[in-house]
C-alpha positions in Angstrom: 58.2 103.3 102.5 57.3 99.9 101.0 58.8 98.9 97.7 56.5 99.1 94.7 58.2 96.5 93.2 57.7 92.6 93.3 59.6 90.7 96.0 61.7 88.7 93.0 62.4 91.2 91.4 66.5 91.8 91.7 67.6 94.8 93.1 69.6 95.3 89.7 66.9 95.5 87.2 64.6 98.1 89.4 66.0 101.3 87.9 65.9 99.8 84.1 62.5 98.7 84.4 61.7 102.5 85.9 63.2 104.0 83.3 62.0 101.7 80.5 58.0 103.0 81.9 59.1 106.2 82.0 60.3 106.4 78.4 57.6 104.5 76.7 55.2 107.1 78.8 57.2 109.5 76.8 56.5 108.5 73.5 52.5 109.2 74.5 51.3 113.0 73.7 48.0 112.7 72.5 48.2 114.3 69.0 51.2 114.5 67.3 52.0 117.9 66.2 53.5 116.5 63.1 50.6 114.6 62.0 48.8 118.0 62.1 48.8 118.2 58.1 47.4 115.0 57.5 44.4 115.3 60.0 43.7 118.7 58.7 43.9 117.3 55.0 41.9 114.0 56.0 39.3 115.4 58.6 38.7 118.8 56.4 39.5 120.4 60.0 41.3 124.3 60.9 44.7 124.8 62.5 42.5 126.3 65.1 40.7 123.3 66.3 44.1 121.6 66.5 45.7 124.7 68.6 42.6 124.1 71.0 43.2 120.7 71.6 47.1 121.2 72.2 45.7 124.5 74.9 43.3 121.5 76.4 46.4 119.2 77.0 47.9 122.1 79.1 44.8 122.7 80.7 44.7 119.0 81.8 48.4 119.3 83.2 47.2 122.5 85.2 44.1 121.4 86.6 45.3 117.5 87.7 48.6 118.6 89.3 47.1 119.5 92.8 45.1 116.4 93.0 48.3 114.6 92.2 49.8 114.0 95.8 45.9 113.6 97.6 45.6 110.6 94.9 49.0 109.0 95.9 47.3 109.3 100.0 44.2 107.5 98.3 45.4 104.8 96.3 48.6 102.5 95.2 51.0 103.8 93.0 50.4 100.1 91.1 46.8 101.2 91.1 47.7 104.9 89.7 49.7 103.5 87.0 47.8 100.9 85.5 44.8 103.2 85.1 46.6 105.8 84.2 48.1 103.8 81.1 44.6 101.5 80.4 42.8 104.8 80.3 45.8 107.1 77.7 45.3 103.7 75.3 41.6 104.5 75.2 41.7 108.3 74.5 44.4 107.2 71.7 42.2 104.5 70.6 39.5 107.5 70.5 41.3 110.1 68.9 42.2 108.1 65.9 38.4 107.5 64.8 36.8 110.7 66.1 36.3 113.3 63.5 34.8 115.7 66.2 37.0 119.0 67.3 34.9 119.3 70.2 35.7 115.6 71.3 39.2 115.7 70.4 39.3 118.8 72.8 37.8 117.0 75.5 39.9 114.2 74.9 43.2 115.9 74.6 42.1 117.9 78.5 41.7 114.4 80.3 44.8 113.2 78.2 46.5 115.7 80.4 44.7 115.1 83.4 46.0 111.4 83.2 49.8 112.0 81.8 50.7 114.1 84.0 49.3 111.7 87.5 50.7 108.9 85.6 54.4 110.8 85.0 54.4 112.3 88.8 54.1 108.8 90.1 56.8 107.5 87.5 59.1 110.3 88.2 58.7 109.8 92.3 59.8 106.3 91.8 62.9 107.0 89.7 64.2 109.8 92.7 66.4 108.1 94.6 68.2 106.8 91.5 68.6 110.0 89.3 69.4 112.2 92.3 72.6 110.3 94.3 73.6 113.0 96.3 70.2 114.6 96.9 70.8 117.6 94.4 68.0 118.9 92.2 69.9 119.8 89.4 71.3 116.0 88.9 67.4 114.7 88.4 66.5 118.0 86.2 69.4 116.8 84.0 68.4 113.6 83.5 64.6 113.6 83.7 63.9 117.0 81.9 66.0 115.8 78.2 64.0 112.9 78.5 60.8 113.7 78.7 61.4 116.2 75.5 63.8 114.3 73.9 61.1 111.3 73.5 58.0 113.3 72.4 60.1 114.8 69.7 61.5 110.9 68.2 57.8 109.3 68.5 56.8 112.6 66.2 59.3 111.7 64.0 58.2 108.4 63.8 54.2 109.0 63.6 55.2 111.6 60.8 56.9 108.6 58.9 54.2 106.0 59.8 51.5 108.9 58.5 53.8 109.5 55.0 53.8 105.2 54.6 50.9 104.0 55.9 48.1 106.5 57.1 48.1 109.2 60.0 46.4 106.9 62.2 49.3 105.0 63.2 51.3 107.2 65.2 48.2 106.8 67.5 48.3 102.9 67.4 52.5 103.3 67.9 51.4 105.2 70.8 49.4 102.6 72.1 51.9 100.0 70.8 54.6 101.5 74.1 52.0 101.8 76.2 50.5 98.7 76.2 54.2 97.6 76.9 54.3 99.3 79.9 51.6 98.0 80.9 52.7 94.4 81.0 55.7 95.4 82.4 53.7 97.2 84.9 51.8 94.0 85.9 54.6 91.8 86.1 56.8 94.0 88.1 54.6 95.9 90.3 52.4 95.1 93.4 50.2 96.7 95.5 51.3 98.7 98.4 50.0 98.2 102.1 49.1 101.5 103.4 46.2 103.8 105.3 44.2 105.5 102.7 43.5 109.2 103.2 39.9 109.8 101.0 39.1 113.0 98.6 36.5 113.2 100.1 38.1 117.3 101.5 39.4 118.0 97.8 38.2 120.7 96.1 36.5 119.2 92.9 34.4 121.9 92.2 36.6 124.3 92.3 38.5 122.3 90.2 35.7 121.9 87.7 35.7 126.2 87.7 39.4 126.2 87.5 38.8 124.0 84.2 36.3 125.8 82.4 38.2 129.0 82.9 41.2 127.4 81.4 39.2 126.0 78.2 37.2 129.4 77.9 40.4 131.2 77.4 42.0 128.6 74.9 38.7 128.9 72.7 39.2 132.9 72.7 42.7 131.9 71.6 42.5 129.6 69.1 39.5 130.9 67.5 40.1 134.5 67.6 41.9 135.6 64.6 39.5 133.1 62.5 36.4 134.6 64.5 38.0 138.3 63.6 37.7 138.6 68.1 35.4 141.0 68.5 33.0 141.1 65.7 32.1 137.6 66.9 29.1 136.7 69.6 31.1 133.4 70.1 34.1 135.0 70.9 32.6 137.8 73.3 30.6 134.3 74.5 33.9 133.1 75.3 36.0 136.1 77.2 32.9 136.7 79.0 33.2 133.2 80.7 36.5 133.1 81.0 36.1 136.4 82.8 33.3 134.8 85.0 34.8 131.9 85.9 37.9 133.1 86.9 36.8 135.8 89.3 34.1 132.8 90.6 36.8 130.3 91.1 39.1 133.4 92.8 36.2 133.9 95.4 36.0 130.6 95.9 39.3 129.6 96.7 39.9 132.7 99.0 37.2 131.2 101.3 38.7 127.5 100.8 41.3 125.9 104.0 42.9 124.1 101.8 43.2 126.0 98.7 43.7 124.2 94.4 46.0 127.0 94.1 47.6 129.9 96.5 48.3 133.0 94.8 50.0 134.4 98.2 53.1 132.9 97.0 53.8 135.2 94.2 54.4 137.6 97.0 57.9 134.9 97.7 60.8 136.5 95.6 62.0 133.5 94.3 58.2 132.2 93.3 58.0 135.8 91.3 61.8 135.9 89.8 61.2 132.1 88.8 57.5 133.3 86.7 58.8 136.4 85.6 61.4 134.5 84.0 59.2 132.0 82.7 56.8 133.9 81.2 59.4 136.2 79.9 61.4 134.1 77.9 58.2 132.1 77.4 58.1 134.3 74.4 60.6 132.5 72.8 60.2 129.0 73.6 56.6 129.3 72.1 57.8 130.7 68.2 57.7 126.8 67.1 54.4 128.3 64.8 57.1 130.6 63.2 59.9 127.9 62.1 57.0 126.3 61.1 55.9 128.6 58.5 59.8 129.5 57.6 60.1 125.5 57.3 56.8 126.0 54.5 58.7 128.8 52.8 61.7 126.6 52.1 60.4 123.5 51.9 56.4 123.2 51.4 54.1 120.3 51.2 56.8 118.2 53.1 56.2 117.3 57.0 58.1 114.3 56.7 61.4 115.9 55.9 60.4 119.0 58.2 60.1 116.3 61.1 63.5 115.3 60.3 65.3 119.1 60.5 63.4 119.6 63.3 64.4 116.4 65.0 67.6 118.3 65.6 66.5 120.0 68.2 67.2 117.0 70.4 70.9 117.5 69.9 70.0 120.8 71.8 68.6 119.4 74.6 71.0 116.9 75.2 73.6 120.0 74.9 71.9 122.0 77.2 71.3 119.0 79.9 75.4 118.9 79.8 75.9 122.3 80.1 73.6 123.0 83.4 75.0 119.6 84.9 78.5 121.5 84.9 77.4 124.7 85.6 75.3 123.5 88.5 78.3 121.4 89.8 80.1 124.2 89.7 77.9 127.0 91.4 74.2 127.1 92.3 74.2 130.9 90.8 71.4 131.0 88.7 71.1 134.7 86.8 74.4 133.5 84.5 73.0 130.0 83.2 69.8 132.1 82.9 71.5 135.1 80.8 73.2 132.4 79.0 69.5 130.6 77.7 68.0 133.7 76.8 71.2 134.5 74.5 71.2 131.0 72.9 67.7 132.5 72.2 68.8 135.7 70.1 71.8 133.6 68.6 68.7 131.2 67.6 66.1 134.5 66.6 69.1 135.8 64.6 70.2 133.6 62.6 66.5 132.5 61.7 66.3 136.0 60.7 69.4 135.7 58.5 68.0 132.8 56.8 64.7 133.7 55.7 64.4 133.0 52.1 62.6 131.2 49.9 65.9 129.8 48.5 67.7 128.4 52.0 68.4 125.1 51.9 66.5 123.6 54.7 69.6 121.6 56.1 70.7 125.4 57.0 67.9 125.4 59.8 69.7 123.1 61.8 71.8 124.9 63.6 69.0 127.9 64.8 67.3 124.8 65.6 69.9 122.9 67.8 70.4 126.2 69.4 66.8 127.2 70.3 67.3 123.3 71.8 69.6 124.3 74.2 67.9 127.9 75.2 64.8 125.9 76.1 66.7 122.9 78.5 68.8 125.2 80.4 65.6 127.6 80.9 63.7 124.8 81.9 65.8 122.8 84.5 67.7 126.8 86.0 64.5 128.1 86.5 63.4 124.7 88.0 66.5 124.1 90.3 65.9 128.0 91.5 62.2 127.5 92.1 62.5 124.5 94.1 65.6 125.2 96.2 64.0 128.7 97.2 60.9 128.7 98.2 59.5 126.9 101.6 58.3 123.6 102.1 54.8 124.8 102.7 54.7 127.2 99.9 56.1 124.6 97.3 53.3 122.6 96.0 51.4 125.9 95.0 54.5 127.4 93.7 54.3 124.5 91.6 51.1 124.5 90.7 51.6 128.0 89.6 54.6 127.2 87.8 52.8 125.1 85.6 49.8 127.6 85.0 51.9 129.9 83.8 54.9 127.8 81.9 52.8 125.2 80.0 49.5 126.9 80.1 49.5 130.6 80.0 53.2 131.0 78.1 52.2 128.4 75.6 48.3 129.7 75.4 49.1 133.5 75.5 52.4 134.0 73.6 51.2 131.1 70.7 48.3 133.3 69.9 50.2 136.5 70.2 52.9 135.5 67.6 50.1 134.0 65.3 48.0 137.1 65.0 51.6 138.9 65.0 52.5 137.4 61.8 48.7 137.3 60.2 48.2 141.0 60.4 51.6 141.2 58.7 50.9 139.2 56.0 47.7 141.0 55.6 49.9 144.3 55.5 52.3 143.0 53.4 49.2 141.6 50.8 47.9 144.7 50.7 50.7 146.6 50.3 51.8 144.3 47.3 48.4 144.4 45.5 48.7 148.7 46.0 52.4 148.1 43.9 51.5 145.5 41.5 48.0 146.0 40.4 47.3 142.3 40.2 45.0 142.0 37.4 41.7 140.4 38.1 42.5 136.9 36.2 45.7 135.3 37.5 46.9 131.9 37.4 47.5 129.7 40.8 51.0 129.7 40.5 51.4 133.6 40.5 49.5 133.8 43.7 51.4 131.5 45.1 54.4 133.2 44.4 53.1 136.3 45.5 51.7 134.7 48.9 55.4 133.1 49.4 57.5 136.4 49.0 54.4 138.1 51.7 55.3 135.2 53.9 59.4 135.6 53.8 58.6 139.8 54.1 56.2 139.1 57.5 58.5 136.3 58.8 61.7 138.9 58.1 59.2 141.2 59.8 58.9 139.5 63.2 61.8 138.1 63.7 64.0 141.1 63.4 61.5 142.4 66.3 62.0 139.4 68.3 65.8 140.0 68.0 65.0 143.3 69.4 63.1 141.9 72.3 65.1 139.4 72.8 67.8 142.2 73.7 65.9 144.1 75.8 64.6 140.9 78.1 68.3 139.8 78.4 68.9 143.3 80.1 66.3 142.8 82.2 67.4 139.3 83.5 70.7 140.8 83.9 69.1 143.2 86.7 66.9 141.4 88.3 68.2 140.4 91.8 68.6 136.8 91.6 70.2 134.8 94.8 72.2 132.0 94.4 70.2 128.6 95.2 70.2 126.7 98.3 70.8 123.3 98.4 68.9 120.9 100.3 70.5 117.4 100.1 68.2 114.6 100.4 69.1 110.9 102.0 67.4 108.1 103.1 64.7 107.8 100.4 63.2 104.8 101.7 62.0 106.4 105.1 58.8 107.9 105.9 59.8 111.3 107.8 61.2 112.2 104.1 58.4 111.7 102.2 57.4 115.6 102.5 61.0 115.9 100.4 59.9 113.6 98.2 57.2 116.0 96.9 59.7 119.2 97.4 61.6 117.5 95.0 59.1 116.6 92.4 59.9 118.0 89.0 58.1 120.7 88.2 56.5 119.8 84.3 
């Protein structure tokens, strides 16, 4: 295949310019989630609306991912990526002026849509340099730290920008990297020679249906507990569409040739092992709403310094990244590395539970935090390496596209909303519970209920995460028993020619 690169550029600087785009597209999320309590203070808006926007971004991800390698047939990989960046500097441009939930929403879904086209064609680039030996598990390594390693450093620095300046400019720092990729982009890049295939056979209304039902079931998520579910004719509004949608976009995909989205492949053991897996210990990985409030409990009023503990996490990721490069250097069985993130999960769960207290020093967090870093890398790149050195080359691209539904969409979507309803109804418990005991008078000063609303938070958070220890048990059972195979391994050479561009795509990371 034809070089994107520029004739003069040397043969030496490729990979560093690759990676250089590929990092500054890392520091680009959309919203920052640790900006979140300055746009709720400034923008008088609800943790909810925030929560919907975040389930939109996944959405985006989901819906754009089959359209990904038909757009790479239709147009230059120059092309892709100069849109792709021109149009992530306008929804950030966007995003810092709108006051609108229902925009930022919007916003935040084609966000996705163009991150993850933009990332797919970044990441296809770098291949044949973070993979020397044609083994999976070498690119994971690399590529998976760093796209979660970044995010997590341009938080950190849009929370200080936010504390110095105003909130706005963790957008404007956003657009600040990007705009460097783009020159680097231009200068570097050029247009590839090659027969275009049109969309013209894509799917896009099914795509559109596949959309909605995605957004109807974030709404019924993040607005919920706040509508009391049920009770509300919004609500009921929503599930019913969601419930519509889905079972219209089911028929119509049955009937489709070439289908957004296969749901035969769940039948391949390794496609159902890999999202059993997923959504399994999904439970864990999506508890950031939990250290969260434990963070308030010790150290309230503070995002700044919270950034900072959290920030920690990337020492876990980089841990982790070490640890499956060995292991998979080693052997390609995967139920060990698996049983091994799942108990850097209750070693996290644990000692979160041991630490809940109003008076924990913060800095104590850092450790449950570097941890819970690790659980998530290795769980990310095993059940990645097992995924794509299992299933068939025909099967792949919807076994990723389900991979995706259900890892960043339905695990972060479902199990967010679980845990925060988990740990609302116990605070209302533990409220009532307290008032029944104390018989708080009718005139009380702030400072008492705050007091009394800190010691219901530390009861519900002791709550929930001594019952997440005891999940936590009972899932690593379980993924001792399940009957995992040790991977395959496919080796892939000779990036550069045409008969292994289907292996290209086989080797795609799946995020």
């Amino acid at each position: 295949m034809d070089s994107i690169f520029r004739l003069w550029v040397p043969k030496k600087l490729k990979f560093p310019i690759l990676l250089a785009l590929a990092i500054a597209l890392c520091f680009s999320s959309g919203i920052p989630s640790t900006i979140y309590p300055y746009i709720i203070g400034d923008q008088a808006a609800i943790s909810a609306d925030l929560s919907m926007a975040m389930y939109a971004y996944c959405a985006g991800m989901v819906c754009s991912i089959p359209l990904i390698f038909r757009l790479t047939l239709f147009m230059p990989k120059k092309q892709i990526i100069i849109i792709s960046i021109i149009l992530l500097m306008v929804i950030n441009g966007l995003l810092s002026i709108n006051p609108s939930p229902l925009l930022n929403v919007m916003l935040m879904f084609s966000f996705g849509c163009i991150k993850i086209i933009v990332t797919m064609a970044m990441i296809s680039e770098l291949m044949p340099y973070l993979m020397p030996t044609g083994e999976r598990y070498q690119m994971y390594a690399i590529y998976y730290p760093m796209n979660m390693i970044f995010p997590v450093i341009g938080g950190l620095i849009s929370a200080h920008l936010a504390a110095s300046y105003f909130w706005e400019m963790g957008y404007h720092f956003q657009n600040l990297m990007l705009a460097g990729c783009l020159l680097l982009a231009l200068i570097s890049f050029r247009t590839q020679v090659f027969k275009r295939i049109p969309l013209f056979q894509y799917d896009w209304f099914g795509t559109i249906i596949l959309a909605a039902s995605l957004l109807s079931f974030s709404f019924v998520a993040s607005y919920g507990l706040q509508e009391n579910w049920l009770s509300s004719k919004s609500i009921l509004i929503g599930i019913c569409c969601f419930v519509a949608f889905s079972l219209l976009f089911f028929n119509l995909n049955v009937k489709k040739k070439r289908k957004i989205i296969s749901f035969k492949v769940i039948g391949q053991k390794s496609t159902f092992l890999t999202l059993l897996t997923v959504f399994l210990l999904g439970l864990f990985y999506s508890n950031t709403s939990l250290i969260s409030n434990l963070m308030n409990v010790i150290l309230p009023g503070n995002p700044t310094k919270q950034a900072e503990i959290n920030s920690y996490v990337i020492s876990g990721y980089a841990l982790g990244s070490a640890i499956v490069y060995i292991y998979f250097k080693i052997t390609k069985k995967v139920k060990m590395i698996i049983l091994l993130a799942a108990a850097l999960y209750l070693l996290s769960n644990f000692l979160c539970f041991r630490l809940i207290n109003s008076n924990t020093p913060i800095t104590y967090l850092i450790l449950p935090i570097i941890l819970r870093g690790m659980a998530i890398i290795i769980s990310f790149i095993a059940t990645a390496v097992y995924l794509a050195a299992n299933v068939t080359g025909k099967a792949f691209l919807h076994s990723i596209v389900l991979f995706i539904l259900v890892r960043t969409f339905l695990v972060t979507v479902f199990w967010s909303s679980f845990l925060s309803n988990w740990y609302y109804s116990l605070q209302v418990f533990y409220q009532t519970r307290m008032a029944e005991r104390m018989g708080i008078p009718q005139s009380v000063d702030g400072s008492f209920i705050a007091a009394v609303q800190k010691q219901v938070n530390v009861l519900a958070l002791q709550d929930i995460y001594l019952y997440l220890c005891l999940i936590n048990v009972v899932i690593l059972l379980i993924i001792a028993f399940l009957p995992y195979h040790s991977s395959t391994v496919r080796h892939i050479f000779n990036w550069q020619t045409k008969k292994n561009a289907k292996e290209l795509i086989q080797a795609t990371p799946v995020n």
